[in-house]
N, C-alpha and C positions, 0 to 999 in steps of 0.2 A: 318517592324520595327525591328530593331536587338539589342541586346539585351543595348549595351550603351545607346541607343537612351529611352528604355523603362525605364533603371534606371535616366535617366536625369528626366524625366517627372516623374516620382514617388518622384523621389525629391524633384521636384519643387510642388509638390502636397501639400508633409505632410510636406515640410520643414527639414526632415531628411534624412540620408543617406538611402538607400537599407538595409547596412549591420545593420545597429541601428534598421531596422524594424523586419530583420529574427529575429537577437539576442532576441530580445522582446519577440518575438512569440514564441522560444525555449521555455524561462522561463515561459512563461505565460502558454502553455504546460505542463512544468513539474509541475506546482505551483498545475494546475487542474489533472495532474494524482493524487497528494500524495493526495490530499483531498479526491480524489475519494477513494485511499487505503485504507486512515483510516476512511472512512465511510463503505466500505464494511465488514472492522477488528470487529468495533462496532455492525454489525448486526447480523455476523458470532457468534460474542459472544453471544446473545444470543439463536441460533441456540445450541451453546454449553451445556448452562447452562442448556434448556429444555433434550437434549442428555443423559447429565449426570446423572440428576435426574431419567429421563426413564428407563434410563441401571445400576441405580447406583452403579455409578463410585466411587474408593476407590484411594485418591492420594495417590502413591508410593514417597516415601522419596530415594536421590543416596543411593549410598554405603556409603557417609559421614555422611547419616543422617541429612545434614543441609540444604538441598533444593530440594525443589518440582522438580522432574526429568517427571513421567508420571504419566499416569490416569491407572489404572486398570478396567475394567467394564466387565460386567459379559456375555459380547458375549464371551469372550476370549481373545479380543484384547486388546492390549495396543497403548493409543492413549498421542500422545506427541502435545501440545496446545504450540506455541512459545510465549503467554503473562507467562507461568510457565519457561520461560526459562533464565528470566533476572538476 
C-alpha cells in the first residue's frame, strides 16, 4: 500500500484530510506540553518557597531599587526565580 492509497483510506475513514489530521495532532501536542509546563512551574514553586525559608533567603532589590532582581540565601549563592523576573 503506498502512501496515496493509505491517505485515500484515512480519508475516507475520519471524513478529513491527512493534513487536518497531523495539523490537529501538532496542536493538540502543544496544548498538552504547556499545561504540562505550568503544572511543573506550580510545584517547583513550592519546592522554592520550602528552599527559601530553610536557607533564608533575603530578596536583593536591582541597582534601581524598584524590582525584585534575586534571592540572596545564606549558602552563598545567589538564586534568580523567573516568576521575580516579570
Amino acid at each position: 500500500m503506498n502512501l496515496r492509497q493509505l491517505s485515500t483510506k484515512i480519508t475516507s475513514l475520519t471524513g478529513r484530510k491527512l493534513f487536518d489530521i497531523l495539523l490537529f495532532l501538532i496542536l493538540a501536542t502543544a496544548v498538552i506540553k504547556l499545561i504540562s509546563l505550568n503544572f511543573n512551574a506550580t510545584v517547583n514553586d513550592d519546592a522554592w518557597n520550602a528552599f527559601k525559608t530553610e536557607h533564608h533567603c533575603q530578596l536583593q532589590k536591582s541597582a534601581y531599587g524598584n524590582q525584585e532582581a534575586s534571592w540572596l540565601c545564606d549558602d552563598g549563592k545567589i538564586y534568580y526565580r523567573w516568576r521575580q523576573q516579570r
